[in-house]
C-alpha positions in Angstrom: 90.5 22.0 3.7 89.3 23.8 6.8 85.4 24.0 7.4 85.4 27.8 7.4 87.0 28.2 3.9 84.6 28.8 1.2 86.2 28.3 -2.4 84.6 30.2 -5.2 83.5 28.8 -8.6 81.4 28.9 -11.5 78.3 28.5 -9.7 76.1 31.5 -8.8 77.1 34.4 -6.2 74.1 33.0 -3.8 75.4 29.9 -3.8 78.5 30.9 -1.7 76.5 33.8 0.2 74.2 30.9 1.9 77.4 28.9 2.2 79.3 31.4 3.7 76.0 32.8 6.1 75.8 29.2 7.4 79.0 28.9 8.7 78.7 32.0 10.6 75.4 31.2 11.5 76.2 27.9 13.0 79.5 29.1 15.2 82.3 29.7 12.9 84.2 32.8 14.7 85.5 33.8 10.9 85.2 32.7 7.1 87.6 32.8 4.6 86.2 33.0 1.0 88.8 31.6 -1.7 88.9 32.4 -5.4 91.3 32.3 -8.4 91.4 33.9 -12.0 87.6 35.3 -13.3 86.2 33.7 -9.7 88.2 36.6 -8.0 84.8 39.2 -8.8 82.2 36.6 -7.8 84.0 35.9 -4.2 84.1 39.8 -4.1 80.5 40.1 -4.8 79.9 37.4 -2.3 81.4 39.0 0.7 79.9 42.4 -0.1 76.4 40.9 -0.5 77.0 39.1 3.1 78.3 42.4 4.3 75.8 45.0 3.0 72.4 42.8 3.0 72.8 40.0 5.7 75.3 40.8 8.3 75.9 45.0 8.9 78.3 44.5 11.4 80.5 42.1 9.7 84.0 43.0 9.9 86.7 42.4 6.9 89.3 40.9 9.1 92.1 40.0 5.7 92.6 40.3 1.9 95.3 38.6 0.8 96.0 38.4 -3.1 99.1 36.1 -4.7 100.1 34.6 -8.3 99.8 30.7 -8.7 102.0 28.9 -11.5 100.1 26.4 -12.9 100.9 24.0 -15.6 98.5 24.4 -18.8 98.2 21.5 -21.5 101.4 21.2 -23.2 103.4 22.0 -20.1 103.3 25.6 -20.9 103.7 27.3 -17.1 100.4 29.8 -16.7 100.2 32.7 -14.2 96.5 32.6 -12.6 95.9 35.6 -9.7 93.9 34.5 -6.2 92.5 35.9 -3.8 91.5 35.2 -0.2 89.3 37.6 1.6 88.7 36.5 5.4 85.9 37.8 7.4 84.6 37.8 11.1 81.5 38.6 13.2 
């Protein structure tokens, strides 16, 4: 996984707003912030937190959304939506 990728979980929105202010802080030219299925709000919330409170001149440089097929218990086939919002300074 690349260093400027920042994959969204159950953990809360400031988590991944530090995570995602320190590598832009320390270099990184852009991040990408990575979510799938309920996550897809939280990364949302993340970037617009970054971009309204932290970093004004922020510029959204990507969003790209897509369906994953994953395999649930069983081997029932489950559709789960992603998202990947990418963002530079």
């Amino acid at each position: 996984m690349a260093e400027n990728v920042i994959l969204v979980g159950k953990k809360p929105v400031m988590n991944y707003v530090l995570a995602t202010l320190t590598q832009l802080n320390e270099g990184a030219s852009e991040v990408t912030v990575k979510a799938r299925g309920r996550a897809i709000s939280r990364a949302v919330d993340v970037v617009e937190i970054v971009r309204k409170r932290f970093i004004p001149e922020l510029k959204l440089k990507g969003i790209k959304i897509d369906t994953e097929e994953l395999e649930a218990e069983g081997g029932k086939k489950v559709n789960v939506s992603t998202i990947e919002i990418t963002v530079s300074k």
